[in-house]
C-alpha positions in Angstrom: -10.6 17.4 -16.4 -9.2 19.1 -13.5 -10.4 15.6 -11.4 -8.3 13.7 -13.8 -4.9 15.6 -13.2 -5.3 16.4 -9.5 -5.7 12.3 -9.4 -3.0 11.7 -12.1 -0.7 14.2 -9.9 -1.5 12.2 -7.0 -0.8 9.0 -8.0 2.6 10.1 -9.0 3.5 11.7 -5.9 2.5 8.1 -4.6 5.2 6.0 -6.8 7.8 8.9 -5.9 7.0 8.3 -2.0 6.5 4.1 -1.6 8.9 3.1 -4.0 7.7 -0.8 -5.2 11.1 -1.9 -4.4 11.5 -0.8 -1.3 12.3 -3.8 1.0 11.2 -1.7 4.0 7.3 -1.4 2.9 5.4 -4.6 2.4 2.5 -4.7 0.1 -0.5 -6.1 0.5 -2.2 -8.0 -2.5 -6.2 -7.6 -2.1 -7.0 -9.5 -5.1 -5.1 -12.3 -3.6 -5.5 -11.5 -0.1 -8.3 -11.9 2.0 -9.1 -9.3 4.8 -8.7 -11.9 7.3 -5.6 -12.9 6.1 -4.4 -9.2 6.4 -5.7 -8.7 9.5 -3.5 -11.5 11.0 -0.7 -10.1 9.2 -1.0 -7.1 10.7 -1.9 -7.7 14.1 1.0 -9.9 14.2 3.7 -7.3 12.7 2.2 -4.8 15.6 2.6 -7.3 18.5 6.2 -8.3 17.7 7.1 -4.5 17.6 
């Protein structure tokens, strides 16, 4: 039980820091993404920084 609330308590800690409509963060989705694909995302969002 105590598993369940630490994790339920850390999930909502997540949705108060990374806001889902924040146009700052970009999400990744893994079930439509493959790692390749994120990969090249990535490395290309590092190299124009």
């Amino acid at each position: 039980q105590k598993m369940k609330t630490e994790t339920h308590r850390f999930i909502r800690h997540q949705y108060a820091w990374f806001r889902l409509t924040d146009e700052k963060i970009h999400w990744f989705d893994i079930e439509k993404q493959s790692d390749d694909d994120i990969e090249k995302e990535l490395a290309g969002f590092l190299k124009s920084d």
